[in-house]
N, C-alpha and C positions, 0 to 999 in steps of 0.2 A: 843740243844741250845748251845751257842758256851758262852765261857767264859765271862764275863764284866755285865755293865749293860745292863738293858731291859728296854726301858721306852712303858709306853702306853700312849695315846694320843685320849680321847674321844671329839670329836668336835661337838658343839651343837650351828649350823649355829644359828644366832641372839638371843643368848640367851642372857638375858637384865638382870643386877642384881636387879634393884627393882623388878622384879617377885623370880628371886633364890633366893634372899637374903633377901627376905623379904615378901613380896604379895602373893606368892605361897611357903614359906618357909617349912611349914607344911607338904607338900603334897610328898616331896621331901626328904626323911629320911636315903636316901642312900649317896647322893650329898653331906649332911649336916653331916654324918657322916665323911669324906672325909674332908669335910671343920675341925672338929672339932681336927682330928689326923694330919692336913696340915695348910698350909697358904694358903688363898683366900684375893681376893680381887676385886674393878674393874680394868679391863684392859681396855686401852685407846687403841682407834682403829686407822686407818688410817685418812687422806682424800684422797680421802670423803670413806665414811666407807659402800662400798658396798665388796659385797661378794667375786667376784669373786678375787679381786686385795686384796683385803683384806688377803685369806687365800694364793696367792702366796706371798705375801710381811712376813707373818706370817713365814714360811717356808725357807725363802732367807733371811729374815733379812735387805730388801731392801725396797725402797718405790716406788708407782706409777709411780713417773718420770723416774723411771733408768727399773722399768720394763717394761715401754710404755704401760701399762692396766691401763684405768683409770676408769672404768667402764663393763659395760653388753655389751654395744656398745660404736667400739672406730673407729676413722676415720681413713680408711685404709691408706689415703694419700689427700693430700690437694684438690683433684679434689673435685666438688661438688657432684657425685654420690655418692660416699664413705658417706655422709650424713645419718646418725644413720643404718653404714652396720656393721654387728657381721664381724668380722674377728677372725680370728685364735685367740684363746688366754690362746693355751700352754704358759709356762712358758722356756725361754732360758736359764735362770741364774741356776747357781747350788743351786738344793732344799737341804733338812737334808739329804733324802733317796740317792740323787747325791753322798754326800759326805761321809755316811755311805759306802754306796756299792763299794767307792774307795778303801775301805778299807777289802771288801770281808765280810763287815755287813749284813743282809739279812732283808727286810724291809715287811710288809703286809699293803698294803693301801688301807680301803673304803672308796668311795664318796668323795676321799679329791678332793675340787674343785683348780684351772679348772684341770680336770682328764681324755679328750676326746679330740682328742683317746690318748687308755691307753700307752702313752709311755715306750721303755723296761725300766726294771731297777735289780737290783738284790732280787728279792723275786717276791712278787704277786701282780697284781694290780684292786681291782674293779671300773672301774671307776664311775664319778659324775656325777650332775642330767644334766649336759649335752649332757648326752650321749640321739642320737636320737633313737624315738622310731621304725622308720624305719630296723635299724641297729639291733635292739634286734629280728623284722620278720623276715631280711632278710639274715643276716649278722654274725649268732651265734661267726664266726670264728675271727669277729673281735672286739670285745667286751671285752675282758680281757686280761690281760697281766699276765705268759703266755694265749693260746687260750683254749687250755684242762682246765684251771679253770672255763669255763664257765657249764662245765659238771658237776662238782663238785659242782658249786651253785646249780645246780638242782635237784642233791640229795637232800642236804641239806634241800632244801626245797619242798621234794617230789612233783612235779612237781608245785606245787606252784609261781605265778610270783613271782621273783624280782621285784620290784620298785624302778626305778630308782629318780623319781618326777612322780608328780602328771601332767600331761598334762594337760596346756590351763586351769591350777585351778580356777583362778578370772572368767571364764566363765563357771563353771560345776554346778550342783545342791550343794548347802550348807551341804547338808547333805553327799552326794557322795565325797564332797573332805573331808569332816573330816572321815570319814570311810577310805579312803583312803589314808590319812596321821597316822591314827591309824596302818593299817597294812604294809605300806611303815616300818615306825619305827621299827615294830616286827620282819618283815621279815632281814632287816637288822642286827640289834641284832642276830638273832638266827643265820645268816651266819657268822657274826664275835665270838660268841660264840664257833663255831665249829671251825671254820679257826686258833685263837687262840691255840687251843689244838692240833693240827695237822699240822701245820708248823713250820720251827726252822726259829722265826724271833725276831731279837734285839729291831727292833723298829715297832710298832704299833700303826696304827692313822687311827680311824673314823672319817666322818664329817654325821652327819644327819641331813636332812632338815627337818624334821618335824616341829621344833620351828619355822621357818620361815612361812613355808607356813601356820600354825596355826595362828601365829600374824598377816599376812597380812590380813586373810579372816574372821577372826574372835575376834580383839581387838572391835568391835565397839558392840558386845553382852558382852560383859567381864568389860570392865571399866567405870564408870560411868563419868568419865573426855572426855569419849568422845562424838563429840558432838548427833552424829547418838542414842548414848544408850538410850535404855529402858529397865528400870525395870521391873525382872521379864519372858526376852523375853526364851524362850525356847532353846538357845544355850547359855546361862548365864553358866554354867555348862561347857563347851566343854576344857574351860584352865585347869580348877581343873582337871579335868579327864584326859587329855591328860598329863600333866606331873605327876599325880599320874603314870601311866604306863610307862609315859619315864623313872623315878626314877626307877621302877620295871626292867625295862631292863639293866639301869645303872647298877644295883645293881646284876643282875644276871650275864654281863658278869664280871664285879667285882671281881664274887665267879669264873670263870673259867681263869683270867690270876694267872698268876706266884706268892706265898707270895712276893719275894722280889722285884715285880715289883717298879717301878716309875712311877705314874699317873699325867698324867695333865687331867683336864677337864677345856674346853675353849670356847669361842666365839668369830667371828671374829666382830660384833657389836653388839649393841644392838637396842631395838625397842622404839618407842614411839605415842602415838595417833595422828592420823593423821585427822589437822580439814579441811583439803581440800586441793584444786590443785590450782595454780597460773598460767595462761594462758601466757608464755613465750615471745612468740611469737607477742601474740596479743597487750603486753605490749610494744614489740620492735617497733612494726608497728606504734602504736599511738605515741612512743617516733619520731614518724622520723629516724629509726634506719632501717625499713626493709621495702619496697615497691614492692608491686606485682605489674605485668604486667597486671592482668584485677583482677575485683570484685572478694572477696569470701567470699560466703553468706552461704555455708553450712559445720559442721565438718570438718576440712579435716587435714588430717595428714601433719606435714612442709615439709617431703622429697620428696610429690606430688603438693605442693602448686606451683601456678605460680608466681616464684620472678624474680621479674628484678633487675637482678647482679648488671645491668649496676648502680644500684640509689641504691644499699644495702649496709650499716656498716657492720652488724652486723645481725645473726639469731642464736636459743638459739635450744635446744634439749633439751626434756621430760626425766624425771623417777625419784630418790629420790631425786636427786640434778640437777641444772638446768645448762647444760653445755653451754658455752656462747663462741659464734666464730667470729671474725672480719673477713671483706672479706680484706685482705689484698694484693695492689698491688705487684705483682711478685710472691705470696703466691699463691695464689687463679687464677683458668682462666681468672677472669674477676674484679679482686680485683681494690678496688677502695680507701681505704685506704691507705692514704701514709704512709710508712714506717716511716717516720719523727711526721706525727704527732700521732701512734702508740698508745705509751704511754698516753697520753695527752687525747685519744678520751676510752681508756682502762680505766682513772681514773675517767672520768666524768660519764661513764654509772655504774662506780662501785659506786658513791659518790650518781645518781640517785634512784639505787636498793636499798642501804641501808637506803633512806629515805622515800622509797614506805611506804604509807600508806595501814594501811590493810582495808576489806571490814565494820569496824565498824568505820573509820575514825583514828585512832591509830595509830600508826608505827605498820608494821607489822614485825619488828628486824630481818631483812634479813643479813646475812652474807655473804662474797663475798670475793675470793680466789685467786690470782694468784699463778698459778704454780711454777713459781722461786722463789713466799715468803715459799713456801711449801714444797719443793723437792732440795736436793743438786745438781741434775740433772735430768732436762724435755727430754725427748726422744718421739720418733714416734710425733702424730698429739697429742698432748694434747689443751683442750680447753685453751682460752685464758683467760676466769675467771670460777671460778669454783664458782656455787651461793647457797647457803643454804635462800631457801625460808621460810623466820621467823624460824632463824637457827632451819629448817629442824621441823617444826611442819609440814609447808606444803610442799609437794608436787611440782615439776614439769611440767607444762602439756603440749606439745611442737606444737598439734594442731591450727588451725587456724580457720578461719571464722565461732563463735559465738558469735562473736562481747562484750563476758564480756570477764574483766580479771581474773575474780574469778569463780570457780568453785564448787561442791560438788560430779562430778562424775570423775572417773579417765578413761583418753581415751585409757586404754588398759586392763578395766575391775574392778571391783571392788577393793579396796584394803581399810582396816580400820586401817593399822600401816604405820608410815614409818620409816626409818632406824635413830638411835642415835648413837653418837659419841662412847659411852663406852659398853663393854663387859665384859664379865665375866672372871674372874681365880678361880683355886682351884687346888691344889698341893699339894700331900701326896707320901709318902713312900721312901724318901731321908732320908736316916738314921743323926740325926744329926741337921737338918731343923728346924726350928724357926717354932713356929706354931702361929696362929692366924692371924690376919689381914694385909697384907701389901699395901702399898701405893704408886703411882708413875710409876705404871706394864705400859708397852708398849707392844702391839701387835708387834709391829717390833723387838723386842725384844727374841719372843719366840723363834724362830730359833736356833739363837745363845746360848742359855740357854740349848734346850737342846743340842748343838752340844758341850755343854761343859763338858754334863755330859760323854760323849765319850772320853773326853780329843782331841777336835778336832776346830780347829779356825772358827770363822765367817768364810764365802766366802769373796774374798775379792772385797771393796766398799761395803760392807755391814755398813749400821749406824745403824743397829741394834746390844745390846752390853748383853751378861749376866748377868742377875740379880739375879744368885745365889749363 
């Protein structure tokens, strides 16, 4: 181990503080220990506060707009094909481990997402649940960075798989994907347990999906606030027990890093009950905003819909948050928006959405984003409003011809959570350190925090600042 600090860095994809901190506080004595010898608090995430942009913004100290990720799926380029297409979404900007290793620091990274493929760097790298399952059949040699560590996981866990994610989970049997996010978890753990003791690295960061993919399949047996629950149901149980053992592995690798380490434990959001999905789409069509070229009477996903350019504003994209695109002339092939009235036609569908009524006659307090009010700088295809359907209770749903705007099924498979603005902090082993509650924490933030423990600057264009 080479002189300075060592910080660790356990990443606990959606973990939501009214469960740590309170709801499942109990269960969790290792976490809570950690909190009591450190400061915790909530950390405020991005927007919109999905994973992938999330944990590179965490890492860069940057935001969505300057990383061009603003999402799972981002528009490769203003053509209409590019319409909800996954493009590439390595990270360009200098991460911690970029600017560690400038320095001949040696870094060990799991699952930190987006982590595929494993780009070089100076240490080890496993990568995230990105990584295709294809690649793990066919491909052993290109799976970790370097390639000989993949030999290494398999000791470790005597031929045992790695899990990377759970595959196509909103669609597997209930009980197969909690079984399988039980041992995703463990098997992780046990690899970073080992790799830990057996590598010379400064800095160390886990990300595990477990919490994630637990709260999406399984919030609606758990809270009684939601609307799906029943008392009593037979997965009532699955939270308590799942982070009883996540604390258990916390806690074990815990006892195998360094005394003088530096620990953070983090989320890049948090979660919240999801009371349904908001038909996007079908909302735009009846505004007059989006007109197909012939009927459509059954499901059908937007990017197969038949739209006619020629007579469309505006069509919107599914998933936590509902991404909203003007066909704009000179923008767009066939944009029909004028540039001049731009603005003007951007404030009336924003001034529309926020007065949408919900499916009880209500306001359903819909939120609605422009990128320039949000981002010091918009880069690549960012949508033109960013829309938090009943900030972000419900859901997106970007499908088309079932003629409601409301929904109770989501069109890409079950899901009982969706994603909240706040996440989790907790911070121990900085000699010195204020302990107890702090207030204010920024996810964009954490980058530069620990780049300072290094004595080393933000990247620069970073607006993300240290906060300790």
């Amino acid at each position: 181990m080479s002189q300075g600090p060592r910080v660790a860095v356990i990443g606990l994809d959606c973990g939501t503080p009214q469960l740590l901190f309170d709801r499942l506080a109990d269960e969790v004595p290792n976490i809570n220990e950690l909190m009591r010898r450190g400061a915790h608090g909530e950390l405020a995430s991005i927007t919109p506060p999905i994973t992938i942009p999330a944990w590179a913004c965490a890492m860069t100290g940057k935001t969505p707009g300057q990383l061009a990720i603003y999402g799972m799926r981002n528009r490769k380029d203003s053509t209409y094909e590019g319409l909800s297409i996954a493009t590439s979404l390595s990270v360009q900007e200098p991460t911690v481990w970029d600017l560690l290793g400038e320095r001949g620091l040696n870094s060990l990274l799991l699952g930190v997402p987006p982590g595929y493929p494993p780009r070089p760097l100076q240490g080890w790298r496993i990568p995230c649940f990105l990584t295709p399952p294809t690649v793990v059949k066919d491909k052993p040699d290109k799976i970790t960075y370097p390639p000989e560590l993949w030999s290494e996981i398999d000791g470790i866990l005597g031929g045992d798989e790695y899990i990377f994610d759970v595959p196509n989970f909103r669609n597997q049997p209930r009980e197969y994907t909690l079984r399988r996010v039980f041992e995703m978890t463990e098997r992780r753990f046990k690899v970073a347990r080992s790799l830990v003791t057996t590598k010379p690295w400064d800095y160390f960061m886990l990300v595990e999906m477990g919490p994630d993919r637990l709260h999406h399949m399984f919030w609606q047996f758990f809270d009684p606030a939601h609307p799906q629950y029943e008392p009593g149901n037979p997965l009532e149980s699955a939270f308590r027990d799942y982070y009883r053992a996540l604390d258990k592995e916390v806690g074990a690798l815990l006892e195998a890093l360094p005394d003088d380490v530096i620990v953070f434990v983090l989320s890049d959001h948090g979660a919240r009950p999801m009371q349904g999905g908001v038909q996007f789409n079908e909302w735009l069509s009846r505004e007059g905003y989006l007109t197909f070229s012939d009927d459509v009477t059954v499901p059908t996903p937007i990017k197969e819909a038949p739209i006619d350019w020629t007579r469309t504003a505006a069509w919107g994209d599914g998933g936590y948050y509902g991404r909203l695109f003007l066909n704009v002339k000179g923008r767009e092939p066939s944009g029909v928006v004028d540039p001049s009235a731009y603005e003007e036609l951007r404030d009336e569908i924003a001034s529309k959405l926020e007065a949408m009524d919900g499916p009880d006659g209500g306001k359903l307090g819909t939120t609605v984003i422009k990128p320039q009010d949000a981002y010091p700088e918009v880069r690549g295809v960012a949508p033109d409003l960013l829309v938090y359907f009943g900030d972000l209770a419900w859901r997106s749903v970007g499908q088309v011809g079932t003629g409601e705007l409301f929904t109770y099924e989501n069109d890409t498979g079950p899901d009982g959570a969706n994603h909240d603005r706040t996440g989790v902090f907790v911070m121990a082993g900085l000699p010195g350190q204020p302990t107890g509650r702090r207030e204010g924490l920024s996810l964009v933030d954490v980058g530069p925090s620990i780049l300072s423990l290094y004595d080393i600057d933000p990247p620069e264009g970073a607006v993300g600042r240290s906060f300790l």
